[in-house]
C-alpha positions in Angstrom: -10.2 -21.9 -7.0 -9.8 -20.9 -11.0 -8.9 -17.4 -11.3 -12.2 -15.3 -11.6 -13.3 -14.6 -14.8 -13.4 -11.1 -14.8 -9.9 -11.3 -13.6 -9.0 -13.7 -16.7 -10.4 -11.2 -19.0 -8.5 -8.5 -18.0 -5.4 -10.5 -17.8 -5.6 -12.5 -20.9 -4.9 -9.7 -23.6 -1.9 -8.8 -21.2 -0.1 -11.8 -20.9 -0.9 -12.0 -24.6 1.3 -8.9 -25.5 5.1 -10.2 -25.4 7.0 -8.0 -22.9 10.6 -7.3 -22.6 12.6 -8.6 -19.7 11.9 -6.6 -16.7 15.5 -7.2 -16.4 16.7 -5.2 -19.5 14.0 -2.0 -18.4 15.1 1.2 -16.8 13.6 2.2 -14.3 11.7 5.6 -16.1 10.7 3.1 -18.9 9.0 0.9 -16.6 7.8 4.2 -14.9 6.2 4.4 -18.8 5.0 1.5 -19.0 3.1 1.6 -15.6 1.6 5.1 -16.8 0.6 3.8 -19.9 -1.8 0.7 -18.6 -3.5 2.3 -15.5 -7.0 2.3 -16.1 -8.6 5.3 -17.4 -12.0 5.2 -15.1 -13.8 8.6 -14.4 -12.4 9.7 -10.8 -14.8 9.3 -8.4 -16.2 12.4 -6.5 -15.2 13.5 -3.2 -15.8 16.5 -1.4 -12.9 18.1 -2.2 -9.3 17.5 -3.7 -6.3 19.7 -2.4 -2.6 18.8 -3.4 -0.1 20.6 -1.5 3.6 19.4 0.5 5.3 19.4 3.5 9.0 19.6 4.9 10.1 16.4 4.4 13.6 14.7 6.0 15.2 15.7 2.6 12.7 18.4 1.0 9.5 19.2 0.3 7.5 16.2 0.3 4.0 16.1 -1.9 1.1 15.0 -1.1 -2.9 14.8 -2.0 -5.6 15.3 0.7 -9.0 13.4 0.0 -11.8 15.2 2.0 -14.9 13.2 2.3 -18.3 14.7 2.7 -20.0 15.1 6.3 -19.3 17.4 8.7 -15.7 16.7 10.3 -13.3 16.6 12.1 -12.6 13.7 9.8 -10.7 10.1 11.0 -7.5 10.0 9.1 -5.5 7.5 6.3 -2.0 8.6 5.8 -1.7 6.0 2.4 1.4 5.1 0.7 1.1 3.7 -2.8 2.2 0.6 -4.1 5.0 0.2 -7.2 7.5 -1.6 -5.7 9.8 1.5 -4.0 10.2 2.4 -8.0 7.1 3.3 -9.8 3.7 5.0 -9.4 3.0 8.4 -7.5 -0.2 10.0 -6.7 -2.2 9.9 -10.0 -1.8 6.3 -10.1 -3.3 5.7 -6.8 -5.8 9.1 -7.1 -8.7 6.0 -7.9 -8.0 4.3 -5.1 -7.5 7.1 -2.5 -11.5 8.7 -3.7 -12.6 5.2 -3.5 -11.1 4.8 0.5 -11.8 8.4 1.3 -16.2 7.8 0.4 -15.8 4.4 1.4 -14.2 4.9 4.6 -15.6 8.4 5.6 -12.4 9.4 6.3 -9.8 12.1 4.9 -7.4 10.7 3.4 -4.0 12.0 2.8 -1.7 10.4 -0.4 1.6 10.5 0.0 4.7 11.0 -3.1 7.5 9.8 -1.1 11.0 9.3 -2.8 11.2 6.5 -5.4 14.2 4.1 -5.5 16.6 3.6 -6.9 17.1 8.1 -7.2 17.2 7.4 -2.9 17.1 3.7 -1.7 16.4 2.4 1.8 15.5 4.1 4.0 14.7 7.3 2.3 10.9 5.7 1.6 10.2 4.8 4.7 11.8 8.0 6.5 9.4 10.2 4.2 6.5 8.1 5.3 7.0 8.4 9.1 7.5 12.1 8.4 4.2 12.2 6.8 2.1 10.9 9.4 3.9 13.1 12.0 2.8 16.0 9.7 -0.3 14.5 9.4 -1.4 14.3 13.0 0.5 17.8 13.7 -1.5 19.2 11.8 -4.9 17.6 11.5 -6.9 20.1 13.1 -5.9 22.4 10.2 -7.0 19.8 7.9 -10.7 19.0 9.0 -9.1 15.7 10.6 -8.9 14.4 14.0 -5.4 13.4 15.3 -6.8 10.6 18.0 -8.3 8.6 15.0 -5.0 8.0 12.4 -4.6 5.1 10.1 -1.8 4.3 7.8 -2.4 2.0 4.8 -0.8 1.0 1.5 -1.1 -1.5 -1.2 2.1 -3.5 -1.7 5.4 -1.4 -1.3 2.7 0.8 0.2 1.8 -2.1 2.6 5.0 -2.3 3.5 5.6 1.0 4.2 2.9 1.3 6.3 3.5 -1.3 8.4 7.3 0.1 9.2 6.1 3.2 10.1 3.9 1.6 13.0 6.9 0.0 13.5 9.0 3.3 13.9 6.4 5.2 15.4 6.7 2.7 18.4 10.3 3.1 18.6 10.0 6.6 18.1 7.6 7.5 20.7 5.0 8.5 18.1 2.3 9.5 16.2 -0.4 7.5 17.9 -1.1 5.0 15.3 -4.9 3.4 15.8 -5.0 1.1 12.7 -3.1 0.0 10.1 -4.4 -1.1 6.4 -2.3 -3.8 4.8 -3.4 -4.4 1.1 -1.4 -7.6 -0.8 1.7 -6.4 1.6 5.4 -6.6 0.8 7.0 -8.1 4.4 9.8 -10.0 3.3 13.1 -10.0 0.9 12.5 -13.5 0.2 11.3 -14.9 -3.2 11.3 -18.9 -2.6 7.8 -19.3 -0.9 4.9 -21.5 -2.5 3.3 -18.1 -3.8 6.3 -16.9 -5.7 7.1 -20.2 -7.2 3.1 -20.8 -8.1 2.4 -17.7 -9.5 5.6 -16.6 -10.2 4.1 -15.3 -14.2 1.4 -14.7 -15.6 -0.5 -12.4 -12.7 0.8 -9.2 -13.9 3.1 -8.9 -10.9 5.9 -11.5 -11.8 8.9 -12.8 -9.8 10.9 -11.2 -11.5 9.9 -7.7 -11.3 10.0 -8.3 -7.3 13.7 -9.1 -7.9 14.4 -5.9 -10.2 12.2 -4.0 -7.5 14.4 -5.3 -4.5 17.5 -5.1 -6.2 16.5 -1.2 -7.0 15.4 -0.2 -3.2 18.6 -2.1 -1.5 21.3 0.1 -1.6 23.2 -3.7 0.0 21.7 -6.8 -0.2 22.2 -7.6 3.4 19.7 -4.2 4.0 16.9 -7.0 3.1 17.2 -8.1 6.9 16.7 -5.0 8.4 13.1 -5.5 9.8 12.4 -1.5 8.4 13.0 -3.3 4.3 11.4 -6.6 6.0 9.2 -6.2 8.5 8.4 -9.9 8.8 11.8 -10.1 10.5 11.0 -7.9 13.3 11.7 -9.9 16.6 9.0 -8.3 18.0 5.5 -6.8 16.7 3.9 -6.7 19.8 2.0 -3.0 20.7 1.4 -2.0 17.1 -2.2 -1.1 16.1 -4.4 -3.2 14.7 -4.5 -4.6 11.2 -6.9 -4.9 8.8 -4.3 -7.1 5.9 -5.7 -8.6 2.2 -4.2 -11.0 -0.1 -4.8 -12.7 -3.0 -4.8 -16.1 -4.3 -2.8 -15.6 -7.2 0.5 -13.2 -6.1 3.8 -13.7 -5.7 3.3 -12.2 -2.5 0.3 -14.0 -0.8 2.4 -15.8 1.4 4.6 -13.8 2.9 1.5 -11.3 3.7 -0.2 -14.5 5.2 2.6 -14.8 7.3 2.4 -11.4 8.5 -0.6 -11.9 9.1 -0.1 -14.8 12.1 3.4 -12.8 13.1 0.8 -9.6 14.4 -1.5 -12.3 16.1 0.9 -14.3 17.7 2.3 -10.9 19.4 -1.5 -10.5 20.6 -2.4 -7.6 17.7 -6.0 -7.7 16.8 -5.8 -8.7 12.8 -8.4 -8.6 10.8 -7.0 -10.8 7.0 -9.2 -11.9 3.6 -7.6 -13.8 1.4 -9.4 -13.0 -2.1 -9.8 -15.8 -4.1 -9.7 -16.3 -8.1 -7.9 -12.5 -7.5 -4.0 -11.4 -8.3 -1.9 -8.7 -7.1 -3.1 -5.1 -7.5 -6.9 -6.0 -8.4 -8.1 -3.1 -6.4 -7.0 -1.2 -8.8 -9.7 -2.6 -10.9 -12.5 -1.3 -9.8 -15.6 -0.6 -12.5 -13.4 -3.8 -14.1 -13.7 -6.5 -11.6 -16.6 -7.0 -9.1 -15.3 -8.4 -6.7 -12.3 -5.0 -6.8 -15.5 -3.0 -5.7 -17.0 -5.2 -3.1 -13.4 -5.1 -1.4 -13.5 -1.4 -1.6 -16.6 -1.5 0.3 -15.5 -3.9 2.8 -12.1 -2.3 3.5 -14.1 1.0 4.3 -16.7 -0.4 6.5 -13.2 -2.3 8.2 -11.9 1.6 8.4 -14.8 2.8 9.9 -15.1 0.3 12.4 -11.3 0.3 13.7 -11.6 4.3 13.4 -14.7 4.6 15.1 -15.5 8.5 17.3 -13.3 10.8 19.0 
């Protein structure tokens, strides 16, 4: 289908603006640049707000805890944001986390793990396992309840999310109940149909994935480790189940897609929506784009149900 008007408004005067190369870019000037065009919605209200940090495998790692209202102990999402393994931290995502934490009745926690290229693979993923140990550790203390954990991310944050089921398997922990997949990274590859369809004009470009990749890989040959690429996992049977969106018009639709059959085929219960007429990062876009809120909504009732009681 046509890509959604809404989505074609906010686009347009984007893709009207001529960019440098990605190529040419530091990585604190696209750090600038990201800062400068996140959308400047009021936040919306949750119970309460509390930023604090834990050890981390390297040093103290931040992070921002999203209390819903309602009497807990609360269902958890440990949530890592998207940008790539480069960009964005908790203010970019602070939207999105309010929006998951009302919409999902659940606390979530936000997590500032360490950007590449300052510490490559596997520093982000390390931080992120070590988060949702914290998490269930010490969710008692936090209003939470450490039999009902999710993990979730948009993107790199997908990504990241997804390896930590991985290592929590291998690892011998923390229980993992769900995981939430949004427009996921899965693969160091850049030739499928999506990447060569959309591979400009969608505000996430194939280039940028390049510069991205080429920032988190400390050796190229680290993009077959199934912890970067989790689409290469030989096996992805026992992880929890998914709940996985894409979108029509990214770059990295169909490697998501193909995560998508990977978790099914090993017999793990997947819940996937493709979003039509949508591109990468359009949750983002909520109060913008309808169809950003209605996803919201959905993805929490999705959290709900895969959370369910104690």
């Amino acid at each position: 289908m046509p890509l959604d008007p809404q989505a074609k408004a906010f686009l347009d005067p984007l893709n009207a603006v001529e960019m440098p190369a990605v190529s040419t870019l530091s990585p604190n000037s696209l750090r600038g640049m990201f800062q400068m065009m996140a959308p400047g919605a009021e936040p919306e209200a949750v119970a309460s707000v509390v930023d604090r940090s834990f050890p981390g495998p390297a040093g103290d790692v931040p992070i921002r805890i999203y209390t819903p209202e309602g009497a807990g102990p609360h269902p958890i999402l440990v949530y890592f944001h998207g940008g790539g393994f480069v960009v964005c931290d908790l203010e970019s995502h602070d939207g999105l986390c309010r929006k998951l934490a009302n919409a999902g009745s659940a606390l979530v926690i936000s997590v500032d793990y360490r950007l590449a290229p300052e510490a490559r693979f596997p520093a982000g993923p390390e931080d992120c396992h070590a988060a949702t140990l914290w998490a269930a550790q010490n969710a008692h203390e936090l209003g939470g309840d450490p039999t009902r954990i999710a993990v979730g991310g948009d993107s790199a944050g997908g990504n990241l999310a997804t390896v930590v089921c991985l290592m929590a398997r291998e690892r011998g922990g923390p229980e993992i109940r769900h995981q939430l997949l949004l427009y996921p990274v899965t693969n160091h590859d850049f030739d499928t149909d999506s990447y060569i369809e959309n591979q400009e004009g969608y505000l996430l470009t194939r280039e940028m994935m390049i510069w991205f990749w080429d920032h988190y890989l400390e050796r190229k040959e680290d993009g077959s480790n199934p912890l970067a690429s989790p689409l290469r996992a030989d096996d992805l049977s026992g992880l929890p189940s998914a709940t996985l969106v894409t979108a029509e018009f990214d770059p990295l639709r169909d490697e998501g897609e193909a995560y998508a059959r990977r978790l099914e085929e090993a017999g793990v219960p997947v819940f996937h929506r493709r979003y039509d007429g949508m591109f990468h990062g359009f949750l983002a876009m909520s109060g913008i784009i309808d169809r950003a809120d209605s996803a919201i909504s959905e993805l929490g009732s999705r959290l709900r149900d895969a959370l369910g009681q104690s």
